[in-house]
C-alpha positions as CSV (number, residue, x, y, z in Angstrom):
1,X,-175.1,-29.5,184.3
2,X,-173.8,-29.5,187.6
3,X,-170.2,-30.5,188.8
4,X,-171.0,-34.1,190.2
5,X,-172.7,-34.7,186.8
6,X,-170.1,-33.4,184.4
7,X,-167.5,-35.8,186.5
8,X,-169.9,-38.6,186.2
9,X,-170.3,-38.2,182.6
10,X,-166.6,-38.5,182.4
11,X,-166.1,-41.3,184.4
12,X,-168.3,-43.7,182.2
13,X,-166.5,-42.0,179.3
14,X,-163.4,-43.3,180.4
15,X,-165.1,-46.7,181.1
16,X,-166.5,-47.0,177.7
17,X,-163.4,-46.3,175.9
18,X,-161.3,-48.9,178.3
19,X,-164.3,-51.5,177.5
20,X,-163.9,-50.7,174.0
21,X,-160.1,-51.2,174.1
22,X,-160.6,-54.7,176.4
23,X,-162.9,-55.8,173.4
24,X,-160.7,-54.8,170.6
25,X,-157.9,-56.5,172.6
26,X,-159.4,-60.2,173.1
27,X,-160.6,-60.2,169.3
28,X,-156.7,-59.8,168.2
29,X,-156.2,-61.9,170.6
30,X,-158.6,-64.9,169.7
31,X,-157.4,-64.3,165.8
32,X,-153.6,-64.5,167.1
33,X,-154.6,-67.9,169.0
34,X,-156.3,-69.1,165.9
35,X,-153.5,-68.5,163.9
36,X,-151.1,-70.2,166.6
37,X,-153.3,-73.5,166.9
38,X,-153.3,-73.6,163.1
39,X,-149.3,-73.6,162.5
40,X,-149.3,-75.5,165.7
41,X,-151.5,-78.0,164.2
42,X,-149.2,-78.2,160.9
43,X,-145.9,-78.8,162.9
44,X,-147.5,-81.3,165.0
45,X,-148.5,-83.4,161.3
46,X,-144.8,-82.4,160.0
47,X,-143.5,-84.7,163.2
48,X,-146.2,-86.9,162.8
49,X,-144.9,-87.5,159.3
50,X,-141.4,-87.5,160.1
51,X,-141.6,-90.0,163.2
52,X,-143.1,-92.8,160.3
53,X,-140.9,-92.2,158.0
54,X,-137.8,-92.4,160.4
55,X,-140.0,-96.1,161.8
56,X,-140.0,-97.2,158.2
57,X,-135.8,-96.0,157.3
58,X,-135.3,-97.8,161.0
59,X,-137.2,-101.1,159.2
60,X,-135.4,-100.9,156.5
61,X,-131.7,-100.7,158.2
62,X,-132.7,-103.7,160.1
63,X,-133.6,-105.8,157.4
64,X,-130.8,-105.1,155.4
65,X,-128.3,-105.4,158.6
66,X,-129.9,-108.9,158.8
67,X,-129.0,-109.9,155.0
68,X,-125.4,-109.1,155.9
């Protein structure tokens, strides 16, 4: 094996392994964004939640500030 070969070999060593690292990088990152949009999703139905029950306390108030 000549020179230009053994650097050639190298060079698409070094390009595998960085491939393999880019690949290993966007699957932790698509299971971290996963994760995110579920506890995103949760917080987003805790709000949800809270905005109707703060609506029906706000009814509530009203109707008994009208019996006064």
């Amino acid at each position: 094996m000549d020179v230009k070969g053994m650097i050639d070999w190298v060079i698409r060593g070094i390009l595998a392994f960085f491939l393999m690292q880019g690949i290993e990088f966007m699957k932790e990152t698509k299971v971290g964004l996963q994760d995110l949009s579920i506890k995103l999703a949760v917080i987003v139905e805790k709000v949800t939640n809270q905005d109707k029950t703060i609506d029906r306390l706000e009814g509530r108030i009203l109707h008994l500030e009208e019996k006064k």
